[in-house]
N, C-alpha and C positions, 0 to 999 in steps of 0.2 A: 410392863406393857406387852410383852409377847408373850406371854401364856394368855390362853384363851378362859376370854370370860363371856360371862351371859349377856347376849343381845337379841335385837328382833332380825326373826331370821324372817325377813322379808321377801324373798327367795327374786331372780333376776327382773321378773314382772314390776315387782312391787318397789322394786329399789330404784327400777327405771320409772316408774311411776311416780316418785318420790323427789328423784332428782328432777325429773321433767317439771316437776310444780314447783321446785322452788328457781328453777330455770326460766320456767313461763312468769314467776312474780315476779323474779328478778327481771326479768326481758320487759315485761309491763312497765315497771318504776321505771325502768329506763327510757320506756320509751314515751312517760310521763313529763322526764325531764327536758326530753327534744321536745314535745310539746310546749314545755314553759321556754326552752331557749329560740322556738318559731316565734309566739305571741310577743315576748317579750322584746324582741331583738330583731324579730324579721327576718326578711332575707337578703340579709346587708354585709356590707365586708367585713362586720364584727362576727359573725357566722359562719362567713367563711374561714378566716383565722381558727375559731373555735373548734372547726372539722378539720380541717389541716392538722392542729394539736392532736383530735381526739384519733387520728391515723395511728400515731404513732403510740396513744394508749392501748389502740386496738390491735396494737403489732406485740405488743409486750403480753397484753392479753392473752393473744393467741401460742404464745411461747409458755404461759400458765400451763391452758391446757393440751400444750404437747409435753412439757413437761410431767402431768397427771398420767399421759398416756405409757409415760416412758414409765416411770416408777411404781406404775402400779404392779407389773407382773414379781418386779424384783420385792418389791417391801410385800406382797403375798406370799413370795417362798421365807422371806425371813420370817415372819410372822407363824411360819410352821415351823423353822427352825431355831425357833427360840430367843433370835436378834432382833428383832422391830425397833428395837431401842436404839442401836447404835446405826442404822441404817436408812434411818430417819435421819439421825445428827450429820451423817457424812453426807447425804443431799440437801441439806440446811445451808453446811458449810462450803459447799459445792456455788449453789446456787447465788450465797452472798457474796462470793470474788468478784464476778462481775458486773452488779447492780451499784457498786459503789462509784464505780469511774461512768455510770450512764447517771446519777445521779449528781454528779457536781458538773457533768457537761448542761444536763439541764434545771441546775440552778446557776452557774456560772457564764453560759455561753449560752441562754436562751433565746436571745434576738437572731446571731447568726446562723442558730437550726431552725429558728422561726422564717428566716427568709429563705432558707434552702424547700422547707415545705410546702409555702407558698406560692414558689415558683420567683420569686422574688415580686412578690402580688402590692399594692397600694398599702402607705404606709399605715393604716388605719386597721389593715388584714395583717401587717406583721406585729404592731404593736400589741392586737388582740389576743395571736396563737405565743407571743413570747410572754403574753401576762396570764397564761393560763399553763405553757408547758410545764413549770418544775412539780404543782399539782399535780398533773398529769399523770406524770412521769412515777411520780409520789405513788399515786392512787397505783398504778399499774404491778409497781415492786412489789407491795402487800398482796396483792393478786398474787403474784405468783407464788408467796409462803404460805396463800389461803388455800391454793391448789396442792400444796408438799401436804400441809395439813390433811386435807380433807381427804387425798390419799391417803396420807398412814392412818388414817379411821376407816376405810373402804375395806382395809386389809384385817381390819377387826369387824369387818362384816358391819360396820354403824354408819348406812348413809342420811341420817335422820338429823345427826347435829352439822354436818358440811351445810346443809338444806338450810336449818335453821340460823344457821350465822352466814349463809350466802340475804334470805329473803330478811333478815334485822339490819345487817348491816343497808341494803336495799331501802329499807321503810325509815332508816336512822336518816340515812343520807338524802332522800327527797324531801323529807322534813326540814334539815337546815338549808336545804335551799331554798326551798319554797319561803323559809323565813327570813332569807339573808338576801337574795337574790333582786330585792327591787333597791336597795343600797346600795351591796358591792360590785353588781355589774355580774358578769358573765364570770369574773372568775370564780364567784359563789359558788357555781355549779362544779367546778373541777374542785374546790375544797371538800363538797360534798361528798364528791367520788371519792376522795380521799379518807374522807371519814367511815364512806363505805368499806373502804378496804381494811381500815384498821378494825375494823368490829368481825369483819368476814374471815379473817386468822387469830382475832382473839379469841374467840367462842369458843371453837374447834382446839387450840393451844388448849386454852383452859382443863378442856374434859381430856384432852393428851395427858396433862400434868396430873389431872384427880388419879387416870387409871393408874400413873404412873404409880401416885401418895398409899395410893389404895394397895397395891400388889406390893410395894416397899420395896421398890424395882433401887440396886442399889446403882450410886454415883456412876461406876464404870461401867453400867450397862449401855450408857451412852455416847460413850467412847469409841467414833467413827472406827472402822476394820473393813476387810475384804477390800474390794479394788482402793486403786493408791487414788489420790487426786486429779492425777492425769487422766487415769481411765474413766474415769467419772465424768469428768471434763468431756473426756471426748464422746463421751457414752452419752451423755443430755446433749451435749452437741450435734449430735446425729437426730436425735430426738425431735429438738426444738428447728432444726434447719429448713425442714420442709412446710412446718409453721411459718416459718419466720419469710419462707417464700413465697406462699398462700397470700400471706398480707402484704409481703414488698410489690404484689402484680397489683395488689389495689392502692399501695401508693403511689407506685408508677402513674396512675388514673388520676390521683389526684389534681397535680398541678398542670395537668393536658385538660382535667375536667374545666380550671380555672383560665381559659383559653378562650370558651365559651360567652365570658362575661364575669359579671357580678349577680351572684347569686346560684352561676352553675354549680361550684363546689359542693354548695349547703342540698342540693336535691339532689345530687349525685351521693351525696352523704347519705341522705332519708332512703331513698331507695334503696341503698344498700344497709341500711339497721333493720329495713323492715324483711327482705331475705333474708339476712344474716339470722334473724329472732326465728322464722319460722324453722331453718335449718337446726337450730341451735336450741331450741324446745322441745326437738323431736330427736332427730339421729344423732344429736352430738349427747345427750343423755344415754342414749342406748348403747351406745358405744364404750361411754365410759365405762358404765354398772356391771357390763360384761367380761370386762376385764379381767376380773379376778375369778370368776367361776370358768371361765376357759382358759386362762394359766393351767386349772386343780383340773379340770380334765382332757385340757387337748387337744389340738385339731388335726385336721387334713382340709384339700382343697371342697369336697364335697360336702362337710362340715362349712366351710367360709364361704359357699357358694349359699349356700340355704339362709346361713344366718343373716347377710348380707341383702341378698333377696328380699326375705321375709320381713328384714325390719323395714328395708325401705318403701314399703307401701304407704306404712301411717303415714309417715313425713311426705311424701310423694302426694297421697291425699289435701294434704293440708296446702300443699304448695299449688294444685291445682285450683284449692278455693280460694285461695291468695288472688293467685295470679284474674279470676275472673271475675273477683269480686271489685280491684281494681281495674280492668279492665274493663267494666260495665262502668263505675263509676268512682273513679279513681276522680276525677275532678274536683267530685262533690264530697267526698272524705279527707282529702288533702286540705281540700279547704275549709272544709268545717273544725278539722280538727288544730291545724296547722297556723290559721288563722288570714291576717288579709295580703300578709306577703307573699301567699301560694294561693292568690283567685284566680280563675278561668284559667291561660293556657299555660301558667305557670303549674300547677295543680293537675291540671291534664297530662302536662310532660310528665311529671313525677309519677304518677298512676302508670303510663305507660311504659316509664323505664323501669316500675315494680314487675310487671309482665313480663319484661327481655329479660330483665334478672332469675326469671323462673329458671331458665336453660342453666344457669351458672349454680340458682340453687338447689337441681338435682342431682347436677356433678358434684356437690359438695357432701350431699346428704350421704353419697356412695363414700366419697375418701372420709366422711365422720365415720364410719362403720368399719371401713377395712383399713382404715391405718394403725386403731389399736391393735391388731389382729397378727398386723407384722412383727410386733414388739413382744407378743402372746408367743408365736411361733421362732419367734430368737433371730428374724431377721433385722434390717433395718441400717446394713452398713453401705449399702450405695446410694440413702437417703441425702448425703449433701451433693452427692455429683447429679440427682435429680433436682436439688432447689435450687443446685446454678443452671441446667438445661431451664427450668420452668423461667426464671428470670430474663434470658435469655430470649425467650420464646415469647416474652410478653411484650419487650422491647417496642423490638418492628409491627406486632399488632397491634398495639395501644396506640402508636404513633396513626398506623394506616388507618386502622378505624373511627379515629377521631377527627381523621379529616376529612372520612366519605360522609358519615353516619353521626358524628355530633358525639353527644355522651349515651345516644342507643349504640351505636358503635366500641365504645369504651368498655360499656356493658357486654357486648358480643365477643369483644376481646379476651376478659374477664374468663365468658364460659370456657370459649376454646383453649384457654392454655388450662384451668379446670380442668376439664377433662383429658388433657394426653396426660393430666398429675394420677387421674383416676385410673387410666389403662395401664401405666407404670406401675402402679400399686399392685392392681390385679395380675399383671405380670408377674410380679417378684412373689405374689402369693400362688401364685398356679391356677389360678380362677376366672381368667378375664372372661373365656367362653361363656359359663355357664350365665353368669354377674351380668355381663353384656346383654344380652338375649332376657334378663328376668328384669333388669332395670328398664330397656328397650319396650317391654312389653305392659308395666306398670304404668310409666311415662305417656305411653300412647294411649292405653285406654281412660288413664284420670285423664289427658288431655281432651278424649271424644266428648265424655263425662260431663269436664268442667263445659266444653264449646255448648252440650244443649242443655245444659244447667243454663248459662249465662247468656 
């Protein structure tokens, strides 16, 4: 597996290109399935339950792809130095320690984390996220060996098969819902996800195994070496903390969102799948594919100031058509598509909290871009004393905002602790000045842009 063989050299454009599409299908299906779990289900305390669960899938999620960010530079230089094989196996076995003890907490203790997410919400909201969490939880793990995967093929320069077993698993997994989903209720949709994820590291396993058959890669090639266990540990632990604190300020939200009523949870949830997708189609693709070609050549601040920049126009574009396309008629899309749970001002609210969300998904678009870039340039070790400040910092704003401002508030909370994650970043990179002033300036003008567009 680490001797170099022939693939398509798609070069940084084309790889970002590539992931971004199987990023945008996979973001599509998905957001096919909030679709069927709106029409089907409404906007009811089964729903909110279901978001509460899917929090915590999306927190493991996001620990995936910090974990891709982390291992990409490293399985790149093995990859030139002749180990891919064994350095793959020792982040396999790294990454498996942990997932076993979150795995019988939620299939053993599901109701008790189901009442903790809830905020200890109606019994009809715990019963729903406690019959869907060990799926969940399920769905999420395989996520994350689909992301080891799909790195150790990034590092053979192949992002065509991650792509391909991200959008099958995707298209596998809305199919058995859509089929099972009017019998078994709302947990259909979390088996689904789970089915998704076991297709989305099989695919990818697979063609690992062929290159392996193929080069006649012997037994011991994959014999974990180089750092010990520990340092591994602590090495993805650094990795995944600033993840894992991105999403802890949106759980923090959740059960302050559930404060609002029944039904806040569930729009407070849509609005944020639908930044999250824009964000995550655009910069969080770019980010990744880059990885590996600026490991093999290099940076400085002047370099991360450009790259950083330049990428985030697209996604900065996209987030200004976002934001004013609901914005103009954010009512009349929520409800058309969402169904009769989200008519008039229910549907209005949601459009509008896609709008405030804009501010939170351009600070994101920036740290999808410069947080690979710390890990490229060998930093990244005062990344957990940054996800305890960020949590900290979200505390007292999530609380204050949600009692002036409602769940726009929450949302405003959101951005601000976002962005001092993004100035800290830029910080430790040596770039804030430049990065500051070119985002600042992107920002404002898609913002003039979008106001006489819409």
């Amino acid at each position: 597996m680490s001797k170099r063989t022939a693939s398509i050299d798609l070069g940084s454009l084309g790889s970002g290109a590539v992931t971004a599409l199987a990023m945008a299908v996979q973001t599509g299906l998905a957001g096919v399935v909030g679709i069927v779990v709106a029409r089907d289900f409404g906007r009811t305390a089964t729903t909110d339950g279901f978001f509460a669960a899917y929090a915590v899938f999306v927190v493991v999620l996001l620990a995936a792809n910090g974990i891709r960010v982390v291992v990409l530079p490293p399985l790149a230089r093995a990859r030139d130095e002749r180990r891919l094989g064994a350095e793959v196996a020792a982040y396999a076995i790294t990454i498996a320690v942990p997932v076993v003890p979150l795995l019988l907490v939620a299939s053993f203790a599901a109701r008790p984390f189901a009442w903790l997410l809830t905020g200890g919400g109606t019994d009809a909201t715990i019963d729903a996220a406690a019959e869907v969490l060990p799926w969940m939880i399920c769905a999420a793990v395989l996520q994350l060996f689909a992301g080891l995967a799909a790195s150790s093929l990034a590092a053979l320069d192949d992002y065509v098969t991650p792509a391909l077993g991200f959008v099958v698993g995707s298209v596998v997994g809305l199919a058995f819902i859509l089929l099972f989903v009017d019998g078994d209720g709302v947990v259909a949709v979390a088996r689904g996800m789970a089915l998704n994820g076991a297709i989305a590291v099989g695919i990818p396993l697979a063609v690992l195994v062929r290159r392996a058959a193929a080069q006649a890669m012997p037994a011991h090639a994959i014999r974990p070496t180089g750092l010990s266990f520990r340092d591994r540990v602590a090495e993805l632990g650094r990795g995944i903390a600033l993840p894992f604190a991105i999403q802890g300020i949106y759980l923090i939200c959740v059960p302050l969102a559930g404060r609002e009523g029944v039904g806040a949870v569930s729009s407070f949830g849509y609005a944020y799948l639908i930044a999250s997708a824009v964000v995550g189609t655009t910069a969080s693709s770019l980010g990744l594919v880059t990885s590996v070609p600026l490991t093999r050549s290099g940076l400085d601040p002047t370099r991360i100031a450009k790259h950083v920049v330049s990428s985030s126009w697209v996604a900065i574009v996209v987030i200004g058509a976002t934001a004013g396309v609901f914005g103009l008629a954010g009512g009349t899309i929520v409800h058309g598509l969402l169904g009769s749970g989200y008519a008039e001002g229910v549907g209005a609210q949601l459009g509008r909290l896609v709008v405030v969300f804009s501010l939170w998904a351009v600070a994101s678009v920036g740290i999808s871009l410069a947080y690979p870039l710390l890990f490229v340039a060998g930093g990244g070790r005062r990344l957990p004393r940054l996800a305890l400040a960020t949590i900290a910092l979200q505390v007292p704003l999530a609380f204050v905002g949600q009692r002036l401002v409602g769940l726009s508030g929450l949302v405003l909370a959101l951005a601000a602790t976002t962005t001092f994650v993004l100035v800290a970043l830029l910080l430790e990179l040596g770039a804030v000045g430049p990065v500051s002033r070119g985002l600042t300036v992107a920002t404002v003008m898609v913002g003039l842009l979008a106001l006489a567009a819409f």
